[in-house]
C-alpha positions in Angstrom: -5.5 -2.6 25.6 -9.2 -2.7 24.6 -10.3 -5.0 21.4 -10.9 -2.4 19.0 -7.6 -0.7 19.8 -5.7 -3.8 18.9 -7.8 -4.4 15.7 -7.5 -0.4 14.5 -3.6 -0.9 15.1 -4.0 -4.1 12.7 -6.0 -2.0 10.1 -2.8 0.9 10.4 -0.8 -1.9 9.4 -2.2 -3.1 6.7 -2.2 0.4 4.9 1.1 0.7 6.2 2.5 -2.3 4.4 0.8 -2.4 1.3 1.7 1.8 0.9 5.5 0.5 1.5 4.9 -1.7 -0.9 3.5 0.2 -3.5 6.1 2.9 -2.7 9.5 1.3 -3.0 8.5 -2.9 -4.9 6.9 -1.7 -7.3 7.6 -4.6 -9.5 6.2 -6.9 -7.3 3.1 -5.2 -6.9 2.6 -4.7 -11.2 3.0 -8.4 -10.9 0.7 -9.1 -8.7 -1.8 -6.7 -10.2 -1.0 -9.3 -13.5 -1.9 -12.1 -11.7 -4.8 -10.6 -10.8 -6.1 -9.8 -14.1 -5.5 -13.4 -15.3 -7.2 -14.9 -12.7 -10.6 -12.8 -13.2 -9.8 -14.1 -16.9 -8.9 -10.9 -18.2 -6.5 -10.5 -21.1 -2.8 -9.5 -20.2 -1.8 -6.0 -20.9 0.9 -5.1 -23.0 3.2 -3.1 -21.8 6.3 -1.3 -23.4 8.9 -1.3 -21.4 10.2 2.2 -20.3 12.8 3.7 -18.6 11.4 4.4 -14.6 11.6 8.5 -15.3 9.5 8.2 -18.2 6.7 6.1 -16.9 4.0 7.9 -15.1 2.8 5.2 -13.4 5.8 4.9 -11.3 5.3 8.2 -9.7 1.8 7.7 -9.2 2.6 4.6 -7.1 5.3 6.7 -5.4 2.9 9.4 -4.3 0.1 6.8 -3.3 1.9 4.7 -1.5 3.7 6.8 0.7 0.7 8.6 1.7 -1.2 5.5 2.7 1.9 4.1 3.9 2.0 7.7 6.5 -1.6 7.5 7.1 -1.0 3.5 8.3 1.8 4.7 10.8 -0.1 7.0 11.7 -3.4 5.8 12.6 -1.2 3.2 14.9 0.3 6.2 16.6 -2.8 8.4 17.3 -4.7 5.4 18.4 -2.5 3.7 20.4 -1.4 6.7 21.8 -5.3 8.2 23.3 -5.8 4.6 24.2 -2.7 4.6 26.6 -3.1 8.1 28.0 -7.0 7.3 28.7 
């Protein structure tokens, strides 16, 4: 399989796991976006904690992340698939 097959595939999942993650750990990924902040120097946000139907974010993060995690799987697909049947 050609080079730039291999390193598209790579690219597909990359989207693919960071939309999973932003899809279904979305704790982990607020936390990481904290860690962020504090290491630019930023100050930490405060946030009030609210129920997981109330929060907007949470469905924003939902929506995002599955559709980069679908676009991830399926730029592998479509890619590796021409590159086989060429």
């Amino acid at each position: 399989m050609p080079a730039h097959v291999i390193l598209v595939d790579l690219v597909g999942l990359a989207f693919a796991l960071v939309g999973f993650h932003m899809a279904f750990r979305q704790r982990l990924v607020r936390r990481l976006w904290d860690k962020g902040r504090d290491a630019r120097g930023l100050p930490p946000k405060d946030r009030v904690e609210k129920p997981e139907g109330d929060d907007p974010v949470h469905y924003a993060l939902i929506i995002f992340g599955m559709m980069l995690f679908a676009f991830g799987l399926i730029l592998i697909a479509f890619t590796t698939a021409y590159a086989l049947m060429t």
